[in-house]
C-alpha positions in Angstrom: 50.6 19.3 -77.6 50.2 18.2 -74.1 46.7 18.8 -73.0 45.9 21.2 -70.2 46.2 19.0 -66.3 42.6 20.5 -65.7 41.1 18.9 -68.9 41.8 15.3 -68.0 40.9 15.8 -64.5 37.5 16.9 -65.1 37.2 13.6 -68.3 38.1 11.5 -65.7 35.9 12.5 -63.3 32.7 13.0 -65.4 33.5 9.5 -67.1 33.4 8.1 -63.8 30.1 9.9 -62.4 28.4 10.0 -66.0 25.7 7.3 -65.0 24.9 9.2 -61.8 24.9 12.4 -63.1 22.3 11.7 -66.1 20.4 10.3 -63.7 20.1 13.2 -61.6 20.5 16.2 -63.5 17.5 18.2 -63.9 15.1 18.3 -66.7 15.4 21.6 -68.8 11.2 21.6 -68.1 12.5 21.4 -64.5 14.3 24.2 -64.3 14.0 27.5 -62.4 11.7 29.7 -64.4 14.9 32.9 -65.1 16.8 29.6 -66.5 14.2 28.6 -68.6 13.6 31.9 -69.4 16.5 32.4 -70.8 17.6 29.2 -72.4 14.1 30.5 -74.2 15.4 34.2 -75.2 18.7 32.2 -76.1 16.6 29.9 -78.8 15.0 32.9 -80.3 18.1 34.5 -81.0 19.9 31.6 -82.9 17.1 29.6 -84.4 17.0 30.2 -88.2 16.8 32.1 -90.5 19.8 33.3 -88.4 22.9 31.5 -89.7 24.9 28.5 -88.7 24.4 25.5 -85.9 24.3 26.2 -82.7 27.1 24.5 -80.3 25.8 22.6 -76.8 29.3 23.0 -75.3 30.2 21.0 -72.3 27.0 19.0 -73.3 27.1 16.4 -71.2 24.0 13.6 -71.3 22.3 16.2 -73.4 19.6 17.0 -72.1 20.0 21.0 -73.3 21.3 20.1 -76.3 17.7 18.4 -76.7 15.8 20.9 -75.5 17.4 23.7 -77.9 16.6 21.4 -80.7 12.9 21.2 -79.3 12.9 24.8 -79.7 13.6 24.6 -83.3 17.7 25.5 -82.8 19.9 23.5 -85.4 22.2 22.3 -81.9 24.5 20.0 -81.8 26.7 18.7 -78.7 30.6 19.0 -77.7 31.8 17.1 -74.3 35.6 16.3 -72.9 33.7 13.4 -71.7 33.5 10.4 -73.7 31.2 8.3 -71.5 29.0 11.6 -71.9 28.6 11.4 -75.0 27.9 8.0 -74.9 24.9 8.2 -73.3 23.8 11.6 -75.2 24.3 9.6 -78.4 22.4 7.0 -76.9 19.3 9.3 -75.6 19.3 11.3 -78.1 20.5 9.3 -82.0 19.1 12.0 -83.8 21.2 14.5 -82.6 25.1 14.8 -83.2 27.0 14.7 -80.6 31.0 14.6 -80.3 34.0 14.4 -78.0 35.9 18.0 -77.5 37.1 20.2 -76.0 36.6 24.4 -75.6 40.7 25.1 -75.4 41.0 23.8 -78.8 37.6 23.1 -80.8 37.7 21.1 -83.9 35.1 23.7 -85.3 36.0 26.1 -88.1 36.4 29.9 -87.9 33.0 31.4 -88.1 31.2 28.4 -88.6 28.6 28.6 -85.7 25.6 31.0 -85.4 25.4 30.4 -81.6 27.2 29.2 -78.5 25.7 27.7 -75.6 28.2 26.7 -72.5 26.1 25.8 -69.8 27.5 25.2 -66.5 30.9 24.2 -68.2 33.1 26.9 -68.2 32.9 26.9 -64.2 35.6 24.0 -64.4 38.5 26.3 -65.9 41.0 27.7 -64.3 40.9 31.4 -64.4 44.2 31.6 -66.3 42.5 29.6 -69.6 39.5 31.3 -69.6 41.3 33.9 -72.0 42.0 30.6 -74.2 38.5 29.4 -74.1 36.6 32.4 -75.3 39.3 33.2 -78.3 37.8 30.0 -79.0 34.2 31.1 -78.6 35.2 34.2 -80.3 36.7 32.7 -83.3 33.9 29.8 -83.8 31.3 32.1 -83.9 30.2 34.0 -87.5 29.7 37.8 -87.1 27.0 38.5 -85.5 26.9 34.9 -83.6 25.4 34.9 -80.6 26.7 33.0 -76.9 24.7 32.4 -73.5 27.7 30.9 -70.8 25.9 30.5 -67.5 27.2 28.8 -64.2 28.2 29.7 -61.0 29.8 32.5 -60.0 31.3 34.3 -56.4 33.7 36.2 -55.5 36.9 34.0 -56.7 36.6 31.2 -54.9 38.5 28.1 -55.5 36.9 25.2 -54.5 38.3 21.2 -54.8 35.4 18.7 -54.4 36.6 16.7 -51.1 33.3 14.1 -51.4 32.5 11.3 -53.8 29.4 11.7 -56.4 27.5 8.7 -56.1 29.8 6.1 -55.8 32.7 7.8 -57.2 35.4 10.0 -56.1 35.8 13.0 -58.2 39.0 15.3 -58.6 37.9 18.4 -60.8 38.5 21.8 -59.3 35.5 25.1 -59.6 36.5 28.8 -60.0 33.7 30.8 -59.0 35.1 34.3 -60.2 33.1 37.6 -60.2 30.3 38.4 -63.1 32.0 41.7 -63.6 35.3 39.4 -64.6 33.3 37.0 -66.4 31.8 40.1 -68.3 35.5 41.5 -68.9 37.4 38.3 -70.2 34.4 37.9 -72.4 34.5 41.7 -73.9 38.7 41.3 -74.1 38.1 38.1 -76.3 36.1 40.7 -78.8 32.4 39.3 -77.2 29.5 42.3 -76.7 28.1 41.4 -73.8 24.4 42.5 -73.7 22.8 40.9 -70.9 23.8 40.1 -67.1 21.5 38.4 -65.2 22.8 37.3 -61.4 20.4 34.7 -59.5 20.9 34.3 -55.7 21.1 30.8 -53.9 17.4 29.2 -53.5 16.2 26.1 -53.0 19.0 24.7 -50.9 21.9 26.0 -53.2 24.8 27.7 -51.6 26.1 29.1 -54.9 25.2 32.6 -56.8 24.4 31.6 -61.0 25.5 33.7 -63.8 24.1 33.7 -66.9 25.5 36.2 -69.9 24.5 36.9 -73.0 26.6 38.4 -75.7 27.6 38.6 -80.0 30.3 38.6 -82.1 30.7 42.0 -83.9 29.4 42.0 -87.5 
C-alpha cells in the first residue's frame, strides 16, 4: 500500500528538525495550567485499575509520554518519526517507544485503555481524519478513553514557508473548527464529553483544542 504524500512529508520534516525540536519543546511542568490540567483529568481516567496501556500518539521526544507514566498511566509512545523516537528511546529507556503511524496502527482491536494524540492530529489533512479516528475507535477497548488536543480555527490551511532551526520543513496544518473536530470524532463512534477551547496567549496566534471522549461499552 502506498503510504499517504502527507505521512512522509511530515517524517521528513520532523527527522530533520528532531534535534531542535527536543530541545525546545516545553516541559509538560511547563505548560499552561488548563493543559496541565487536563493532561492531569486525562491520567485519572486511564490509570489502572482501568484496563489496557495507554498510547502517546504522535509522541515525539517523549516528553508526555513521560509525564503520563509519572502519573502512574501504563503509556507507551507511537511516532512517524524515526529520529523521534530515537531520542525518546534514548531519554526515556524505560519506556517503549516505536515507529507508527495513526492511518494504520500496528495495535490490536480493543487493545488500549486510553489514547493520547497531542498536537499530532493537526498535521492531517481533513480528508484522513475520518481514517485516523476509525483507527482511534477501533484501538480502543469499550469504554477506552481519548484526549486529542492541538490547534484549531476556522479551516485554515497553512504551509510552513520558514526553516525550523536550521532546517527547512515541508508539512502542511489544518486548523478546522472544534465543532468539526467534535463531529468526525462522534461519526467514528467516539462520545465526546468534554470541549475545552483556549484562546492565543503568551505570543501565540493560534486558538488550542483539547477534547475528551470514550468508546461505548
Amino acid at each position: 500500500m502506498t503510504e499517504p504524500s502527507h505521512l512522509t512529508a511530515v517524517r521528513e520534516s520532523y527527522d530533520a528538525v528532531a534535534a531542535d525540536y527536543a530541545r525546545r519543546v516545553k516541559e509538560p511542568a511547563e505548560l499552561d495550567p488548563v493543559s496541565r490540567a487536563m493532561l492531569a483529568a486525562f491520567a485519572d481516567l486511564v490509570r489502572p485499575p482501568h484496563p489496557g496501556p495507554v498510547a502517546d500518539l504522535g509522541c515525539g521526544p517523549g516528553k508526555v509520554t513521560a509525564h503520563l507514566a509519572a502519573l502512574g498511566v501504563p503509556a507507551f509512545g507511537v511516532d512517524v518519526s524515526p529520529r523521534m523516537i530515537e531520542l525518546a528511546r534514548a531519554a526515556y529507556p524505560e519506556l517503549r517507544f516505536t515507529v507508527g503511524s495513526m492511518t494504520a496502527l500496528d495495535i490490536a482491536d480493543g487493545e488500549l485503555g486510553g489514547i493520547l494524540a497531542y498536537y499530532a492530529t493537526h498535521h492531517t489533512p481533513p480528508q484522513w481524519l475520518p481514517t485516523v479516528f476509525s483507527e482511534f475507535h477501533r484501538t480502543l477497548a469499550p469504554g477506552g478513553r481519548l484526549m486529542l488536543a492541538g490547534h484549531v480555527g476556522g479551516g485554515e490551511h497553512l504551509h510552513p514557508t520558514h526553516a525550523y532551526g536550521d532546517h527547512p520543513v515541508s508539512y502542511a496544518s489544518y486548523l478546522l473548527p472544534p465543532d468539526r473536530i467534535a463531529e468526525l470524532l462522534q461519526r467514528a463512534g467516539l462520545v465526546v464529553t468534554t470541549r475545552v477551547v483556549q484562546e492565543p496567549e503568551g505570543g501565540s496566534k493560534r486558538q488550542v483544542g483539547t477534547f475528551l471522549a470514550y468508546k461505548p461499552e
